[in-house]
VOSEDREN-808196 format. One record per residue (C-alpha): chain; z, x, y. Coordinates in pm, 1 decimal. Example, Ala and Ser with C-alpha at 12.3 -4.5 7.8 and 13.67 -1.06 7.14 Angstrom:
<pts>
+--------+----------+----------+----------+
! cadena !       pz !       px !       py !
+--------+----------+----------+----------+
!      A !    780.0 !   1230.0 !   -450.0 !
!      A !    714.0 !   1367.0 !   -106.0 !
+--------+----------+----------+----------+
</pts>
This chain:
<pts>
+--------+----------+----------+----------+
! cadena !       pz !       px !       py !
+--------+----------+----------+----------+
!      A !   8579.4 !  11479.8 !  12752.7 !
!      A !   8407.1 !  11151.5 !  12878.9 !
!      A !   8106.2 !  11046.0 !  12882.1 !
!      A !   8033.7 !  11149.2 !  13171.1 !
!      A !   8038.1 !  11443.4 !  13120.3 !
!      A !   7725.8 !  11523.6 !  12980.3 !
!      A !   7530.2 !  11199.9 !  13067.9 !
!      A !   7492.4 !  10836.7 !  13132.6 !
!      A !   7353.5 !  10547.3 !  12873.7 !
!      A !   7052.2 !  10348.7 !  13005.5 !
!      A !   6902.0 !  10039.5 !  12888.2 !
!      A !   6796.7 !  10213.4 !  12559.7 !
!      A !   7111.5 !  10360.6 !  12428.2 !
!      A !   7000.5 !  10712.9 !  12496.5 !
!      A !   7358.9 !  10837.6 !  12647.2 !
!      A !   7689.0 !  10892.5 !  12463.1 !
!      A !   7772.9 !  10512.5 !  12483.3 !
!      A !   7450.4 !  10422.9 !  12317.8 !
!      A !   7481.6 !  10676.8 !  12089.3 !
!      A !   7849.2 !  10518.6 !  11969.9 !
!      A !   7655.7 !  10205.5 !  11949.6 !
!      A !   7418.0 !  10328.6 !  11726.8 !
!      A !   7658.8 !  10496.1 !  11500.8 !
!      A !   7797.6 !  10137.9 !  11447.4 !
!      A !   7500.9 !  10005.2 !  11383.4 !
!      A !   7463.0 !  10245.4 !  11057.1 !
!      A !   7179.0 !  10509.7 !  11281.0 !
!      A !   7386.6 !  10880.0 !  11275.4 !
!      A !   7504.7 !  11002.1 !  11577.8 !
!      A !   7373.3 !  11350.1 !  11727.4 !
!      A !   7651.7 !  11538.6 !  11548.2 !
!      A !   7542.6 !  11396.7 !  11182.9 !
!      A !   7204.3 !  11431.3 !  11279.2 !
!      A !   7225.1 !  11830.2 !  11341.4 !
!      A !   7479.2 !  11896.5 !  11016.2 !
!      A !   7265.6 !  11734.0 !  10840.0 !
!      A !   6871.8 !  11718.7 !  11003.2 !
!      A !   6638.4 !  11894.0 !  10754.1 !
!      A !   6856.7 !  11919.8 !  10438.1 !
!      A !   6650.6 !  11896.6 !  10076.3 !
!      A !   6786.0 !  11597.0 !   9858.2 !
!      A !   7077.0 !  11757.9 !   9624.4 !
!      A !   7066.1 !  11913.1 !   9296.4 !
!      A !   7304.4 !  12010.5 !   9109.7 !
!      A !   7416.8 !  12362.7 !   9139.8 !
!      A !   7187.7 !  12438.9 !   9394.5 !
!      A !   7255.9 !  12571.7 !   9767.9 !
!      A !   7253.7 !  12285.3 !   9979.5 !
!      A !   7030.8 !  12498.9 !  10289.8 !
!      A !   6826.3 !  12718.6 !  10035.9 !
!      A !   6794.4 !  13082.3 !  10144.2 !
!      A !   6498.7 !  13208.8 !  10316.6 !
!      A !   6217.8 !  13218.9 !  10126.6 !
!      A !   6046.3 !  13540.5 !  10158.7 !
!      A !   5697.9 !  13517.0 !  10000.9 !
!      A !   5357.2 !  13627.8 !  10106.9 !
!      A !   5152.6 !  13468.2 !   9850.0 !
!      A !   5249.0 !  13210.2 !   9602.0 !
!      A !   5150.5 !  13150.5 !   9219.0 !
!      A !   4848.8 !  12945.6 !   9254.4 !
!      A !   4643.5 !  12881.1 !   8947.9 !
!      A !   4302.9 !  12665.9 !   8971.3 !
!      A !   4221.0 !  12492.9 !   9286.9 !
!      A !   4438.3 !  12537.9 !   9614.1 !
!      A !   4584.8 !  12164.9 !   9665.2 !
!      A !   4954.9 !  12241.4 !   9655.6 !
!      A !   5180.1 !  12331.0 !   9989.4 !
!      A !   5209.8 !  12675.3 !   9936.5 !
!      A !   4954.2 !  12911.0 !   9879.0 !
!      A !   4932.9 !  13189.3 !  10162.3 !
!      A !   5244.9 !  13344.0 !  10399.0 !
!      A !   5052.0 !  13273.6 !  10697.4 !
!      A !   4973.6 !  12906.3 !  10664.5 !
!      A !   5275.9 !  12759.3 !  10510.1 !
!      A !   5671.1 !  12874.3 !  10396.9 !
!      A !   5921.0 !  12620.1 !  10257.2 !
!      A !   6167.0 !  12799.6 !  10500.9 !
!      A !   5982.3 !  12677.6 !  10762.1 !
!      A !   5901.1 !  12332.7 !  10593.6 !
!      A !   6271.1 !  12267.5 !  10606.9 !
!      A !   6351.6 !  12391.5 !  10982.7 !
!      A !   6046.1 !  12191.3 !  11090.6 !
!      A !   6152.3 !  11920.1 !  10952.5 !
!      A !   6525.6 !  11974.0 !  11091.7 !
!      A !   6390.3 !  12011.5 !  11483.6 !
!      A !   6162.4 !  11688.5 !  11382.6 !
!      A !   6464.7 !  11487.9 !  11344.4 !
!      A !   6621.0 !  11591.3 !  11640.3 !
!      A !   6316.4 !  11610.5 !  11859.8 !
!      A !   6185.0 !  11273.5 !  11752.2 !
!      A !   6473.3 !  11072.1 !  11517.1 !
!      A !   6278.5 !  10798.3 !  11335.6 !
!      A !   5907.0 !  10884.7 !  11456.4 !
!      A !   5771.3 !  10929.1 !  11140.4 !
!      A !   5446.9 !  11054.8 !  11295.7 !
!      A !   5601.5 !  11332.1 !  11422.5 !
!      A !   5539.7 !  11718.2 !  11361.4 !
!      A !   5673.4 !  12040.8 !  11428.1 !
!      A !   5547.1 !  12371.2 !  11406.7 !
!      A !   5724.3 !  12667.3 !  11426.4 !
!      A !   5677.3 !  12949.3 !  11648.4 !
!      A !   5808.2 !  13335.2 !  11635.8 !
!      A !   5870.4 !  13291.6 !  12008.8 !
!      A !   5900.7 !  13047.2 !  12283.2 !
!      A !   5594.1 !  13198.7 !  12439.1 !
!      A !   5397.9 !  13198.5 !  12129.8 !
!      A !   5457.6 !  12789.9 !  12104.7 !
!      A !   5364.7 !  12785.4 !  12465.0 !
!      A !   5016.2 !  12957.6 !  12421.3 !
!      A !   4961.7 !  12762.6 !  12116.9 !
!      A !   4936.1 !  12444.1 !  12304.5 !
!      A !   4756.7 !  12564.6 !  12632.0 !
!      A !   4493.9 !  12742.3 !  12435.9 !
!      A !   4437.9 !  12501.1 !  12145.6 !
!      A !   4342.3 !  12242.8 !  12354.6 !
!      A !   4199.8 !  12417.9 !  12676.9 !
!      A !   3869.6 !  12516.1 !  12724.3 !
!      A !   3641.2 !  12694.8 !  13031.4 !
!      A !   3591.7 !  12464.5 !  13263.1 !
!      A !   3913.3 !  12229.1 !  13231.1 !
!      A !   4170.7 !  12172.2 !  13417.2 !
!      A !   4583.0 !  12275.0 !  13400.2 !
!      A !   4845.3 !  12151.1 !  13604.2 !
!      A !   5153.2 !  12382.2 !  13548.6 !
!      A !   5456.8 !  12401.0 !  13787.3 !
!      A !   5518.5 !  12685.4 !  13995.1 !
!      A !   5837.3 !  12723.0 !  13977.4 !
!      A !   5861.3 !  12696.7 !  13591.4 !
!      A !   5970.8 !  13023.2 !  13349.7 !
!      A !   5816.1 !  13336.0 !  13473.8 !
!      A !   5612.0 !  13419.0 !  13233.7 !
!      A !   5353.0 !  13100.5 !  13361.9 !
!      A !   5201.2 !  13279.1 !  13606.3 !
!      A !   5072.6 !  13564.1 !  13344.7 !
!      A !   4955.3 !  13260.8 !  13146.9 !
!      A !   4819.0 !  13132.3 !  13466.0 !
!      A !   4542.9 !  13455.7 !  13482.9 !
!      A !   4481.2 !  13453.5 !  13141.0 !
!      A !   4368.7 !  13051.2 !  13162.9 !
!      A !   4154.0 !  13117.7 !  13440.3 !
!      A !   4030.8 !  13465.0 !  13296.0 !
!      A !   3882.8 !  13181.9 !  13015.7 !
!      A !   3739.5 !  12984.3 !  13291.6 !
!      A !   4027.6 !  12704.7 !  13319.3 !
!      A !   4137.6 !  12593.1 !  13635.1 !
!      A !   4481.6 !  12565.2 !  13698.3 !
!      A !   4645.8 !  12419.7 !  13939.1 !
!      A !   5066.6 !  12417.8 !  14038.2 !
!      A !   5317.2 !  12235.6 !  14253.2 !
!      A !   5640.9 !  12218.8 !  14259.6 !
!      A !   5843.7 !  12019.5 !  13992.5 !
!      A !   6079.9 !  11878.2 !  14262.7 !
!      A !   5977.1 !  11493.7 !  14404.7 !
!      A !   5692.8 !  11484.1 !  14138.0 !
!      A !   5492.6 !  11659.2 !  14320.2 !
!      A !   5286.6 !  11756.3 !  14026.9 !
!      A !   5112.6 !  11424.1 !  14075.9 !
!      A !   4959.3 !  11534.8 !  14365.2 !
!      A !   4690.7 !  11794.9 !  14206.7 !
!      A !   4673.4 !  11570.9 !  13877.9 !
!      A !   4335.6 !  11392.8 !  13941.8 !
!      A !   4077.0 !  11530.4 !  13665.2 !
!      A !   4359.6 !  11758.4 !  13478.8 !
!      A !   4330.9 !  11800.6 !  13063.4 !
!      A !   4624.6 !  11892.6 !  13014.9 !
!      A !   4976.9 !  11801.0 !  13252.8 !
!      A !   5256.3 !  12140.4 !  13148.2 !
!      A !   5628.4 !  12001.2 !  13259.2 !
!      A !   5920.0 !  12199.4 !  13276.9 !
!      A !   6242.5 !  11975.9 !  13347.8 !
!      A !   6490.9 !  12102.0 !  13458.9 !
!      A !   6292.6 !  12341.5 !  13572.8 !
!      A !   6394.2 !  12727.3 !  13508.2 !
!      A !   6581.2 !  12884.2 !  13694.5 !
!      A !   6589.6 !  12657.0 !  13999.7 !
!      A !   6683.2 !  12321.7 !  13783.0 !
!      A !   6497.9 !  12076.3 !  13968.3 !
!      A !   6428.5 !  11741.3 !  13788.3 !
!      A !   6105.4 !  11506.1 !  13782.8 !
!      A !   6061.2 !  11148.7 !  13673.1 !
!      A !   5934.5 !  11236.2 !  13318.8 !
!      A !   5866.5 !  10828.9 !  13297.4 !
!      A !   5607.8 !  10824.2 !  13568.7 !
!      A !   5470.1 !  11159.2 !  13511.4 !
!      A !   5384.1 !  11060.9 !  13175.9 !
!      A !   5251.7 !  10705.5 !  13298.3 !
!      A !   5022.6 !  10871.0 !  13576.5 !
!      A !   4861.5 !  11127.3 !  13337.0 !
!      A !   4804.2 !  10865.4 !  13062.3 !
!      A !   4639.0 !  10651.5 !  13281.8 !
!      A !   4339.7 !  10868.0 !  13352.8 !
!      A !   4354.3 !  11037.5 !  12988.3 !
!      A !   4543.6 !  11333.8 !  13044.8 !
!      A !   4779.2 !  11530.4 !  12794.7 !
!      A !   5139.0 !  11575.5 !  12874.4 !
!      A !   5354.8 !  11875.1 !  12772.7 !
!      A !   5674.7 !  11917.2 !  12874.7 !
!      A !   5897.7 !  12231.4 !  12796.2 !
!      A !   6206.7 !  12144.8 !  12669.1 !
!      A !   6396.8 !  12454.7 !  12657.8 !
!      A !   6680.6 !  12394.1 !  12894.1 !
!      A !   6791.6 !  12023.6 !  12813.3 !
!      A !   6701.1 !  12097.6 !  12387.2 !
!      A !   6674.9 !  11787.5 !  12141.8 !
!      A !   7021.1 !  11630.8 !  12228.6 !
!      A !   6977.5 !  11645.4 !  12645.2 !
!      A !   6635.8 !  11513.1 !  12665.3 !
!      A !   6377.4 !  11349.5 !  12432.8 !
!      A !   6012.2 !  11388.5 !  12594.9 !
!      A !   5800.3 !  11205.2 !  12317.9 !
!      A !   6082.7 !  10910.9 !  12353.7 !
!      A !   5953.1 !  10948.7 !  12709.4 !
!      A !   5605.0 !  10934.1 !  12633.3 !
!      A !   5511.2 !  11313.3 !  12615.0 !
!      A !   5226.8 !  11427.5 !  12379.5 !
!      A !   5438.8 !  11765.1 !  12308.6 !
!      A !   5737.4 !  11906.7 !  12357.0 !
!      A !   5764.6 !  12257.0 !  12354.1 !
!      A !   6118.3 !  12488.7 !  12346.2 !
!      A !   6199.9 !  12836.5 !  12282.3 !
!      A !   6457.6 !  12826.8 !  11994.3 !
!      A !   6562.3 !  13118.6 !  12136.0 !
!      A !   6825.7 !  12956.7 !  12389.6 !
!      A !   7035.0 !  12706.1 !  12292.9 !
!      A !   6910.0 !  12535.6 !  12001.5 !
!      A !   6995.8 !  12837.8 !  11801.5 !
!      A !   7242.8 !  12987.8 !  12057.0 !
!      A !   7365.3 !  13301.0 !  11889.8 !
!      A !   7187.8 !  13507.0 !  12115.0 !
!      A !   7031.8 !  13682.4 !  11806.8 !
!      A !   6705.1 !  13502.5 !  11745.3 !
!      A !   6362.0 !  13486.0 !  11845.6 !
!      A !   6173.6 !  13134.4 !  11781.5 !
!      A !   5954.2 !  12848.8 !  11920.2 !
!      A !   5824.7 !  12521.0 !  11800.8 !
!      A !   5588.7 !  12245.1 !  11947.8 !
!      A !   5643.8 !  11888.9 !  11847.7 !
!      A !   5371.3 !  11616.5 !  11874.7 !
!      A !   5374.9 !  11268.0 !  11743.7 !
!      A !   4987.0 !  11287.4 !  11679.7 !
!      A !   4838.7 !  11429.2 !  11403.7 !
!      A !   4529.7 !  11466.9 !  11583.9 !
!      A !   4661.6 !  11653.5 !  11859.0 !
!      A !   4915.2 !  11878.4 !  11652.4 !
!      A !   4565.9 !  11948.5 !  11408.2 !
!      A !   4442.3 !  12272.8 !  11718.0 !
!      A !   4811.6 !  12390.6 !  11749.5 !
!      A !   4852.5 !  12434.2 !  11393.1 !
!      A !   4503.8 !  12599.7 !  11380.4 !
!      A !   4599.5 !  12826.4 !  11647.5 !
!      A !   4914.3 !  12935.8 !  11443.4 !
!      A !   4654.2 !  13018.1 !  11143.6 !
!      A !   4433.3 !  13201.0 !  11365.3 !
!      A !   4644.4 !  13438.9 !  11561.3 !
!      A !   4902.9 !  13467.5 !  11298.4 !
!      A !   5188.7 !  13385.8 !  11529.9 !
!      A !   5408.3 !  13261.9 !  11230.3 !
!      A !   5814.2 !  13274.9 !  11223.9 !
!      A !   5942.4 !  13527.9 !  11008.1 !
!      A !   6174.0 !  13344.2 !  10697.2 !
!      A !   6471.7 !  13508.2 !  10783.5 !
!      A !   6492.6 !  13395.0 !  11138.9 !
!      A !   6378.4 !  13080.0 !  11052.0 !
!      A !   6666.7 !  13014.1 !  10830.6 !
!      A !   6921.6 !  13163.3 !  11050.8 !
!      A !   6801.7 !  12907.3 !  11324.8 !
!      A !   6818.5 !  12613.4 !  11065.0 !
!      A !   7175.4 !  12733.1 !  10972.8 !
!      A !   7237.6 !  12748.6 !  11336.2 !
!      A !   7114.2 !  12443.8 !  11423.4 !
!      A !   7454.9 !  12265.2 !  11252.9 !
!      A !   7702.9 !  12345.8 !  11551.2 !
!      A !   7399.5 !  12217.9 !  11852.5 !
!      A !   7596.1 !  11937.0 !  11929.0 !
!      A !   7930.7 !  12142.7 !  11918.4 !
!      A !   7790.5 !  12441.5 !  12133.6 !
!      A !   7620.9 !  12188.7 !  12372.9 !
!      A !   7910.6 !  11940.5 !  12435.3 !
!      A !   8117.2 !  12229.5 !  12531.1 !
!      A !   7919.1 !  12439.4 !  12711.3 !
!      A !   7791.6 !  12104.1 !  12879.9 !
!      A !   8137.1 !  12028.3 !  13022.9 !
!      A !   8217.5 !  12352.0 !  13071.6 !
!      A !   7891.7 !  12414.7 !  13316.9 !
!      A !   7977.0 !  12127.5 !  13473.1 !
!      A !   8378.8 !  12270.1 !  13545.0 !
!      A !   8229.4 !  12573.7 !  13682.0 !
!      A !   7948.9 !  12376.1 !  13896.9 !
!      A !   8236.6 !  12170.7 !  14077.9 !
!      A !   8465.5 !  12506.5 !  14106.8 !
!      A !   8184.0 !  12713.8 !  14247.7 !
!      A !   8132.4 !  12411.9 !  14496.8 !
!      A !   8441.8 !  12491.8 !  14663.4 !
!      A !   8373.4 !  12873.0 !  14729.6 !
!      A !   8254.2 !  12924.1 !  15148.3 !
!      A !   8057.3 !  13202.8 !  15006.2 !
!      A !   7843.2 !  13001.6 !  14728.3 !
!      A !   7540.9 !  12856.0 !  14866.7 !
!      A !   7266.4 !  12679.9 !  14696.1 !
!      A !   7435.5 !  12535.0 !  14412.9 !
!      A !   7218.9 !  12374.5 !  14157.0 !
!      A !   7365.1 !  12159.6 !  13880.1 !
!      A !   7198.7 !  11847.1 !  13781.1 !
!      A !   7554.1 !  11674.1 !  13608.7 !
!      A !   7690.3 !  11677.1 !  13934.4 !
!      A !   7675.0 !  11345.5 !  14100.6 !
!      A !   7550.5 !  11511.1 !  14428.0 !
!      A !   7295.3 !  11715.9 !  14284.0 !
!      A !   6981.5 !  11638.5 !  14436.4 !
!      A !   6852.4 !  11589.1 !  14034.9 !
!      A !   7133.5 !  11415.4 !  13950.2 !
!      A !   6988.5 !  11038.8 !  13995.4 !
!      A !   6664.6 !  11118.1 !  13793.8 !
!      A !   6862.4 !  11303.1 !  13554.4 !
!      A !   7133.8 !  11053.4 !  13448.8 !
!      A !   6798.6 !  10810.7 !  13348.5 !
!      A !   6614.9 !  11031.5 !  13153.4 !
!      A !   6863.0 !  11310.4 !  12984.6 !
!      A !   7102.2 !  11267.2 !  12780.7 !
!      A !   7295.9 !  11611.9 !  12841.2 !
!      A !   7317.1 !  11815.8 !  13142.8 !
!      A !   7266.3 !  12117.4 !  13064.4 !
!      A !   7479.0 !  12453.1 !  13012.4 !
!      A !   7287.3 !  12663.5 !  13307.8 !
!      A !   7427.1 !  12631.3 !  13704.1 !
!      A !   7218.2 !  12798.6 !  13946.8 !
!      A !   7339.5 !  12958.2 !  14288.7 !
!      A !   7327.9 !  13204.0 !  14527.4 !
!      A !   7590.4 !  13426.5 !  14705.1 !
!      A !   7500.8 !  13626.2 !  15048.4 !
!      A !   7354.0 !  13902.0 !  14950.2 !
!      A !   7147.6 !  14128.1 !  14634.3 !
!      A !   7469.3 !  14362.9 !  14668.1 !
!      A !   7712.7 !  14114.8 !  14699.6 !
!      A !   7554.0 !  13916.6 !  14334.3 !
!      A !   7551.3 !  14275.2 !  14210.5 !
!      A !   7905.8 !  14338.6 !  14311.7 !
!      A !   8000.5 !  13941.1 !  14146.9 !
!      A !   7819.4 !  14033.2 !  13824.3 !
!      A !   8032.3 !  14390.3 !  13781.8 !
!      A !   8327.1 !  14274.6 !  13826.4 !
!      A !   8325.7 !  13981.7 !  13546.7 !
!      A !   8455.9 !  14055.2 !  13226.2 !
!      A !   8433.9 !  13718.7 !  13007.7 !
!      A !   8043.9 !  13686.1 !  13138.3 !
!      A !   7773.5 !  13943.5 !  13025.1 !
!      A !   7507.8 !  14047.4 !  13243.8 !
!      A !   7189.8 !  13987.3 !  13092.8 !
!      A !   6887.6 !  13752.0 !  13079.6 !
!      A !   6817.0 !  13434.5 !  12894.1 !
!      A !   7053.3 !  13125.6 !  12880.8 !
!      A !   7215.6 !  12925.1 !  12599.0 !
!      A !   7373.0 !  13130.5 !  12432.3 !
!      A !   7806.7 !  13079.3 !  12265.4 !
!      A !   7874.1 !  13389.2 !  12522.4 !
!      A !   7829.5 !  13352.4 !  12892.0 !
!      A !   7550.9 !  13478.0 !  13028.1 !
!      A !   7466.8 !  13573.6 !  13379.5 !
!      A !   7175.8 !  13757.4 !  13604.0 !
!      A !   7093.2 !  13785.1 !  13949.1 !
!      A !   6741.9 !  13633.4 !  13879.9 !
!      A !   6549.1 !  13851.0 !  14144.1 !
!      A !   6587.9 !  14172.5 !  13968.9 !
!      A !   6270.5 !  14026.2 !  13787.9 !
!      A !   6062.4 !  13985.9 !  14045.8 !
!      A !   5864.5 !  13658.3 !  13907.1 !
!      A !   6091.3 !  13385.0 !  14063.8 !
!      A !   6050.6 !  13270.4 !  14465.0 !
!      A !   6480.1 !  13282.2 !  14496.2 !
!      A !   6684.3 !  13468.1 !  14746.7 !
!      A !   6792.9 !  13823.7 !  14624.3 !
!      A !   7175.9 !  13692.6 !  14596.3 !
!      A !   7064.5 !  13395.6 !  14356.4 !
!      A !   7221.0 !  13411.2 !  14036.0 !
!      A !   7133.5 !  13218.4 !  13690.0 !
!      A !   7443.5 !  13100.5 !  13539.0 !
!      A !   7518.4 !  13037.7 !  13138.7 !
!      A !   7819.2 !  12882.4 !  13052.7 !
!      A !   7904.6 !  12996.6 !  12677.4 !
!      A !   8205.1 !  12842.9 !  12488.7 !
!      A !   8472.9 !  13012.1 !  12588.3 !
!      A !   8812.1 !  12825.5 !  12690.3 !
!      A !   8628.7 !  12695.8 !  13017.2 !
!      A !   9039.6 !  12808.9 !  13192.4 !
!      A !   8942.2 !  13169.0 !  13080.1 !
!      A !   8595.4 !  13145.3 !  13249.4 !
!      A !   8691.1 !  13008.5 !  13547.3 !
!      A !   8974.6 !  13248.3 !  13596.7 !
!      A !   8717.5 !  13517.5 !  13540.4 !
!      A !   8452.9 !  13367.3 !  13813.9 !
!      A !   8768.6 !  13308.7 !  14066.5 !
!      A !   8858.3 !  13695.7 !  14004.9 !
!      A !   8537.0 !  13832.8 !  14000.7 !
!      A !   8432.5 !  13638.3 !  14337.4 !
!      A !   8737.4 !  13735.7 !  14517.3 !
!      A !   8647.7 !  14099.9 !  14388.0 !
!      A !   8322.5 !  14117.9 !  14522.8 !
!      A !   8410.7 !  13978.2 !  14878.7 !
!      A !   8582.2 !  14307.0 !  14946.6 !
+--------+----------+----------+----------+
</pts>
């Protein structure tokens, strides 16, 4: 594997070249930083990732000043995974927070409605994770306005004049079109606007949005991060305290707390990112450049390949590419027929995940794509065995 095969360094070190530079330089390199992100300091005869911690009150004699004194405000489970997704989300910001989330969706909420109120103004993309648009009534039900554009040529700026609060999702889902995080960021700033940018797809070790000047970056733990295919979770991390402070009230409020169990599982988890993402990286990028070659594949959307339309933008700003190609074959019965007929890819939603994944995304009915597009998930198999199994299965389905 080369470098280039799941991104480029730029002038701050943030690619795979920068990141051997840093290792010599004594800062640990994204594989040390996963093993290890999160770990308590070691005692002697004691696990080194304690177990879940499953407590809903705590002994708490005289006044309340310690950590932990009520399940819904505070577990050392989570203390630990919070800290973990800190370190990868922001290595060496010591401002930095994370809260945990029982969903992806849950995070989300937590920082539109912490810090929205009747009579402010949203800029979201629409073309962003299906679920925005139900978020989008419920925001204006409150009396925000929200306004969308696409996340393609940054056209987000366009409608940003006034906004609170700037939502980015890059690469966007499922279309993967990238935006210059850089001057997104700078634009909003400039006339006091929050930025939040969902960081789902690219996780930690592809893309860094507080590096890149983001208030918050938000992920569902769900995908990738954990990518087991066997976990629900979300987080938010902000480098203000001040700004974190409604999020974490929210949590408190609603109750939308991570249970310890799954908490722990996606701290355990979180040990093989960099060995789950390099290869499903590469391998995404294999099947991009095989599926470029196939008459019947139009529409193909992969932003490590050079002449990917996100590809420039990309390369500057993430680190990783990515483990989800987009595409679209002729027809809703001609996807249907590609998706029966593989047998090393399993037909279902969601992305990330050690086993391939794939859906024709239309079934759905929230995404503006042709009824033959199909969301792609390259897993870790032995990227021969998955391309022999796209090869067969599109040869099946032309019949």
């Amino acid at each position: 594997m080369t470098s280039g095969d799941f991104g480029t360094a730029d002038d701050e070190g943030t690619g795979p070249a920068g990141e051997r530079a840093q290792t010599r330089s004594a800062v640990p390199g994204d594989g040390t930083r996963a093993v290890r992100a999160g770990l308590p300091e070691p005692v002697k005869y004691e696990p080194t990732l304690p177990g879940p911690v499953f407590a809903a009150h705590f002994h708490l004699p005289g006044e309340p000043t310690g950590p932990y004194t009520y399940g819904r405000d505070e577990n050392p489970t989570w203390t630990l995974l919070e800290r973990a997704i800190g370190e990868l989300e922001a290595p060496g910001q010591e401002s930095a927070e994370t809260l945990s989330f029982p969903s992806g969706m849950a995070a989300i909420s937590a920082v539109l409605f912490s810090h929205l109120r009747s009579g402010d103004v949203v800029v979201l993309p629409d073309d962003g994770y299906q679920v925005l648009p139900l978020v989008r009534e419920q925001l204006t039900a409150f009396g925000v306005e929200v306004r969308t554009a696409p996340t393609a040529g940054d056209a987000q700026l366009e409608v940003l004049d006034g906004a609170k609060l700037l939502w980015i999702e890059t690469p966007s889902n499922p279309g993967l079109d990238v935006c210059d995080l850089r001057r997104l960021v700078a634009a909003a700033h400039a006339q006091g606007t929050l930025v939040a940018v969902d960081n789902t797809l690219a996780t930690p070790l592809g893309q860094r949005p507080l590096e890149l000047g983001a208030d918050f970056s938000v992920a569902s733990g769900t995908k990738m991060l954990t990518g087991h295919g066997d976990i629900l979770l979300g987080y938010v991390t902000g480098g203000n305290a001040e700004l974190m402070a409604p999020v974490r009230r929210w949590r408190k409020v609603v109750g939308a707390i991570p249970g310890p169990m799954e908490a722990w599982l996606a701290h355990r988890s979180l040990a093989t990112l960099q060995l789950r993402g390099d290869r499903q990286t590469a391998t995404a990028k294999t099947v991009a450049e095989v599926l470029r070659e196939r008459p019947e594949v139009t529409g193909l959307r992969y932003p490590g390949l050079p002449d990917d339309p996100s590809y420039k933008i990309a390369s500057q700003q993430m680190r990783r590419f990515g483990c989800v190609v987009s595409f679209t074959l002729p027809s809703r019965e001609h996807a249907e027929r590609f998706l029966g007929s593989l047998r090393l890819v399993d037909d279902a939603t969601s992305f990330g995940g050690v086993r391939s994944t794939a859906e024709r995304r239309g079934r759905w009915g929230g995404d503006a794509v042709p009824e033959g597009f199909i969301r792609f998930s390259a897993g870790a198999e032995d990227p021969e065995d998955l391309v022999t199994d796209i090869l067969r299965a599109l040869d099946a389905s032309a019949e």
